[in-house]
MARFIVEX-204203 format. One record per residue (C-alpha): residue in three letters; y, x, z. Coordinates in nm, 2 decimals, padded with zeros to 4 digits. Example, Ala and Ser with C-alpha at 12.3 -4.5 7.8 and 13.67 -1.06 7.14 Angstrom:
<sites>
{ALA; {-00.45; 01.23; 00.78}} {SER; {-00.11; 01.37; 00.71}} 
</sites>
This chain:
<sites>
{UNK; {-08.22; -07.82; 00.87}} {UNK; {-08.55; -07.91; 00.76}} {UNK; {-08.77; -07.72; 00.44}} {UNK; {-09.06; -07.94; 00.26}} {UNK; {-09.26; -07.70; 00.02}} {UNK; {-09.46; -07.79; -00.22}} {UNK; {-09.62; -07.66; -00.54}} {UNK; {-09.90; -07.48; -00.42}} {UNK; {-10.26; -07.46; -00.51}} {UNK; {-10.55; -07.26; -00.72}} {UNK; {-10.48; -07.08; -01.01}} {UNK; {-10.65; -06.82; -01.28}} {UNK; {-10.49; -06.49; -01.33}} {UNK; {-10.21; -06.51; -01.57}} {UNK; {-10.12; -06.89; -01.49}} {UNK; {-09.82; -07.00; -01.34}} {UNK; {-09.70; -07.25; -01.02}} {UNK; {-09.37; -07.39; -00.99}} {UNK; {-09.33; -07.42; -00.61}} {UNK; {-09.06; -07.67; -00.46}} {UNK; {-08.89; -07.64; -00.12}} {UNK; {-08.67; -07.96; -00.06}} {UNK; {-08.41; -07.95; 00.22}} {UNK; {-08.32; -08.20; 00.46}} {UNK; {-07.94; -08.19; 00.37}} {UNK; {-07.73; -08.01; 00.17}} {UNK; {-07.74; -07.70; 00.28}} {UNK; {-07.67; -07.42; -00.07}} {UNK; {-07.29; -07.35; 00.08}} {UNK; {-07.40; -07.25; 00.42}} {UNK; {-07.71; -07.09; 00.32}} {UNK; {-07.87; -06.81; 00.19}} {UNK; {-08.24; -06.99; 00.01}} {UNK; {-08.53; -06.78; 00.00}} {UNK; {-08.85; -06.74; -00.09}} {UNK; {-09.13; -06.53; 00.15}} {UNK; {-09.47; -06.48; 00.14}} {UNK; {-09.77; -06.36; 00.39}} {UNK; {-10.10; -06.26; 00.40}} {UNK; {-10.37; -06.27; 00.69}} {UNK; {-10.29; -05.86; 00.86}} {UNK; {-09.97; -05.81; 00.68}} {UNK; {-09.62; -05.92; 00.75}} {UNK; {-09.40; -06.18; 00.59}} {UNK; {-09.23; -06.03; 00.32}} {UNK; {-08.96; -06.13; 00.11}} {UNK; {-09.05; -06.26; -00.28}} {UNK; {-08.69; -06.37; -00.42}} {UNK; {-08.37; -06.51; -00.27}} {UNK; {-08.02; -06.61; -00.35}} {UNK; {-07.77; -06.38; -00.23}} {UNK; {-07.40; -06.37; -00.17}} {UNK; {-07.20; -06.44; -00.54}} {UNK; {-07.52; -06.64; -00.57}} {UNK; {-07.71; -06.33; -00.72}} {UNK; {-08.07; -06.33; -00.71}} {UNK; {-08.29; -06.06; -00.59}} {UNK; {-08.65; -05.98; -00.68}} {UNK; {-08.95; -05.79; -00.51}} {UNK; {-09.07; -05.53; -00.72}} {UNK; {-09.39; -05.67; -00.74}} {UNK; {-09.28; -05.98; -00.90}} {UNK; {-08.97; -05.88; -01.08}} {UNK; {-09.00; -06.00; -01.47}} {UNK; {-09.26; -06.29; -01.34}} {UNK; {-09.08; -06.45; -01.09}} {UNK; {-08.78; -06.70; -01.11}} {UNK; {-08.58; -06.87; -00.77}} {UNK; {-08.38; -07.16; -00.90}} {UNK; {-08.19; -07.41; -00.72}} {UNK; {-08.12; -07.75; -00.80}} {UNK; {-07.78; -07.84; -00.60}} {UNK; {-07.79; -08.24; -00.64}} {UNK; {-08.15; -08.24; -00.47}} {UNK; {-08.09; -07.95; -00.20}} {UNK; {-08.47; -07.81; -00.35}} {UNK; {-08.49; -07.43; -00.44}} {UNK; {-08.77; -07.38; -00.68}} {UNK; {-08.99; -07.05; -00.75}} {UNK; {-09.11; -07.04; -01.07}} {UNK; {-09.42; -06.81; -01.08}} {UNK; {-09.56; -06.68; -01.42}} {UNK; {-09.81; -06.42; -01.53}} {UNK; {-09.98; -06.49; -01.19}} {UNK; {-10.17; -06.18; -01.03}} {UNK; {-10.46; -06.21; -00.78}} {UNK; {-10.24; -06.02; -00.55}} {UNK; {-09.98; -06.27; -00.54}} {UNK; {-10.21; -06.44; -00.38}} {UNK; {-10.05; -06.57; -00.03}} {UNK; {-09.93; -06.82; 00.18}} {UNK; {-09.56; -06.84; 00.03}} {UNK; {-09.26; -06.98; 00.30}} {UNK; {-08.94; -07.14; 00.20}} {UNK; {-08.69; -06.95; 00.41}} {UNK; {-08.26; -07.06; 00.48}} {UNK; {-08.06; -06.83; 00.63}} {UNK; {-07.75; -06.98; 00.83}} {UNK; {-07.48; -06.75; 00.68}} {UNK; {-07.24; -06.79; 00.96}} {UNK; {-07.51; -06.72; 01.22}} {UNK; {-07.79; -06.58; 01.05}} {UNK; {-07.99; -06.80; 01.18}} {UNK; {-08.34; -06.83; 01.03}} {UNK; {-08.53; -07.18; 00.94}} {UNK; {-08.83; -07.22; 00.75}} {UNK; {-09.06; -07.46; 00.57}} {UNK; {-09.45; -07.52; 00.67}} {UNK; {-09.56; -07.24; 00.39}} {UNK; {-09.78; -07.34; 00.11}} {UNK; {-10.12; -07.13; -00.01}} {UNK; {-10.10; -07.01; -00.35}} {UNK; {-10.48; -06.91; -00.46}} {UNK; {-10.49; -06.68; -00.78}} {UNK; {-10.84; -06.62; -00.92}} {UNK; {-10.90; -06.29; -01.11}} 
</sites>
């Protein structure tokens, strides 16, 4: 399977981004959809993602602000991103997980800039 995200860019503290990561097929029965992101030093970690009962889970840091969505029809997970921080601030990564195999696939990552 293939991610395409998109949504990225510059923003001012306390904006919001609507990122979009498009997959290549349908894919929401087989996979878990997540969202990661990274920054230069530290490792990838994870922001929000659909888990099994399609429940979502939340970072911490971005519980209240954040929102993972999924639009089934066009195989595209969304993360809506409010009340924007400059530490969210991060290269942010579409992420499936292959549920039968837990096999790991992810998008090209788009840079989410948040000025303070």
């Amino acid at each position: 399977v293939q991610l395409q995200a998109s949504g990225g860019g510059l923003v001012q503290a306390g904006g919001c981004l609507r990122l979009s990561c498009r997959a290549s097929r349908s894919i929401f029965s087989l996979y878990y959809m997540a969202w990661y992101r990274q920054t230069p030093g530290k490792e990838r970690e994870l922001v929000a993602s659909f888990t099994s009962g399609d429940k979502t889970n939340y970072a911490d840091s971005v519980k209240g602000r954040f929102t993972i969505s999924r639009d089934i029809a066009k195989n595209t997970v969304y993360l809506q991103m409010d009340s924007l921080k400059s530490e969210d601030t991060a290269v942010y990564y579409c992420n499936a997980d292959h549920k039968p195999t837990r096999r790991q696939y992810w998008g090209q990552g788009t840079q989410v800039t948040v000025s303070s």
